[in-house]
N, C-alpha and C positions, 0 to 999 in steps of 0.2 A: 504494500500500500504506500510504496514511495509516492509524494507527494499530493497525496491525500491530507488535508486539513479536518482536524477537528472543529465538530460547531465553536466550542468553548476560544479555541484562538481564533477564529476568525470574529465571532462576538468581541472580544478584547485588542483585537484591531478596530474593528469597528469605533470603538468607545475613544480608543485613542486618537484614531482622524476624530473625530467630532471634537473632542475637547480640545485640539490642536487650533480647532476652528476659531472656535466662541474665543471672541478675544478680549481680555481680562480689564478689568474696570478703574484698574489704579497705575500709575505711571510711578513705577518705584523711584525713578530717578528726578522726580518731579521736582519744582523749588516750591514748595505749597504754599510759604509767607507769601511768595512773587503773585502766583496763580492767584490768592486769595485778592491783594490788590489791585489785580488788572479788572478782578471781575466787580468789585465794587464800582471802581473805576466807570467799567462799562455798565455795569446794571444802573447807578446815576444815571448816565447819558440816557439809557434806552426806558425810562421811566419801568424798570423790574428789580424782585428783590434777587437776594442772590441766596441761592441753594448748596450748603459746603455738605457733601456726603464725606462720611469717615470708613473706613470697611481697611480693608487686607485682597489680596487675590488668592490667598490659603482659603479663606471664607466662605461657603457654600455660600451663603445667605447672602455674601455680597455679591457673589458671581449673581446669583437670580435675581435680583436689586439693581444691578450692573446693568444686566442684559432687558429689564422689563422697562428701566430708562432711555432705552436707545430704540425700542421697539413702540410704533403706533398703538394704542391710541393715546399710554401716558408719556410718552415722548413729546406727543405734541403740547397734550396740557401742559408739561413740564417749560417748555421752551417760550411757549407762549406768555409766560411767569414769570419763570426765571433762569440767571445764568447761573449754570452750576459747577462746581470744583471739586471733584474727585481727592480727596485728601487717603493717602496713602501710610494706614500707623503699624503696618508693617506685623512685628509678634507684639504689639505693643511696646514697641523698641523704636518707631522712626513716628516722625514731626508730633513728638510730644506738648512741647511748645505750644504750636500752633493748637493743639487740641485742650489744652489749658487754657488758650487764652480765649477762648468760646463756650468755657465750664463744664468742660470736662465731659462731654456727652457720652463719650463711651465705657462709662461706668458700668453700666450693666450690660454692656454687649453691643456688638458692629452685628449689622451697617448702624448706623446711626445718622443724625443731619440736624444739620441747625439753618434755620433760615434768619437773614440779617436785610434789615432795608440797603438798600446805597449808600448811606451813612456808615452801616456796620453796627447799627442798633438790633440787638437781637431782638427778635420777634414771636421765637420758637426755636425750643429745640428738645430732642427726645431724650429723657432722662430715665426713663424706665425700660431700658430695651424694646420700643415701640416696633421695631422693625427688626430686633434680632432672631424672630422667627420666618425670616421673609422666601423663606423656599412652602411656606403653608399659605400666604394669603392669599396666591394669586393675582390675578392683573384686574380685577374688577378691584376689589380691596386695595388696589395699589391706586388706582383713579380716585377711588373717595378719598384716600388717604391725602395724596399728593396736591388736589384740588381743594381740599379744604386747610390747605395751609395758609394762615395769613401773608401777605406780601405788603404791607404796608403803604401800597399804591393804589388812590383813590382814581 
C-alpha cells in the first residue's frame, strides 16, 4: 500500500493549509503607543471613536474575534464606527504599558477592547472578560455587541 494515505493524515493536512490561511489578528512587531496615536489622530478627523482590541495570536478567542472583525456584516458596523488597533500582549509579556494605561482590561481575559473618543476619553471598556468566551457567541452576538458600543459621536 505504498502510497496510500491515511484518512487521519490527510484530515491533519487538511487542518494545517486552512490554518496557514486565516491570517492572524495581531502584528507582533507592531509599535502599539505609535498605532494607538495615528488612530486617535484619524478617528478626530473622520468624526469616529477609536476601537483598541487587546488579544494574542496563541488565543482561540482572539483568532475568532480577529477573523469575525474583518468579515461582513460586523466588519462593516465596525468601520462605519470606528478605527480600530489591534494591540498585540503577547503571553502577557508585550505592550504592557500601553495596556495599563487604558486600565488594564485584560484582567480577566483576551480578547478584550476599550473604546476611546478622538480625544482618548475612555468611553468603555470590558473589564469582566466580556468577550473572553468569543469562539461561543457567534456573529449575531458579535453585531449587538459591537453596535451597541458607545462612540461618543453625536
Amino acid at each position: 500500500m505504498v502510497g496510500v494515505k491515511s484518512p487521519v493524515v490527510v484530515f491533519a493536512a487538511l487542518l494545517l493549509s486552512a490554518a496557514a490561511q486565516v491570517p492572524l489578528p495581531y502584528d507582533e512587531s507592531a509599535d502599539a503607543r505609535a498605532d494607538v496615536e495615528a488612530a486617535l489622530a484619524r478617528a478626530s478627523s473622520e468624526g469616529k471613536a477609536v476601537l483598541l482590541t487587546f488579544g494574542a495570536n496563541w488565543c482561540p478567542d482572539c483568532r475568532v474575534l480577529g477573523a469575525a472583525m474583518t468579515t461582513p456584516p460586523l466588519a462593516d458596523a465596525i468601520s462605519a464606527r470606528f478605527v480600530v488597533v489591534d494591540i498585540d500582549v503577547g503571553n502577557w509579556d508585550r505592550n504592557l504599558d500601553v495596556v495599563e494605561a487604558w486600565g488594564n482590561p485584560i484582567a480577566k481575559g483576551i480578547p478584550s477592547i476599550v473604546v476611546v473618543d478622538g480625544r482618548g476619553t475612555v468611553l468603555y471598556a470590558t473589564k469582566g472578560g466580556e468577550l473572553a468566551n468569543a469562539r461561543r457567541m457567534g456573529n449575531d452576538a458579535f453585531v449587538k455587541f459591537f453596535t451597541g458600543l458607545p462612540t461618543g459621536v453625536q
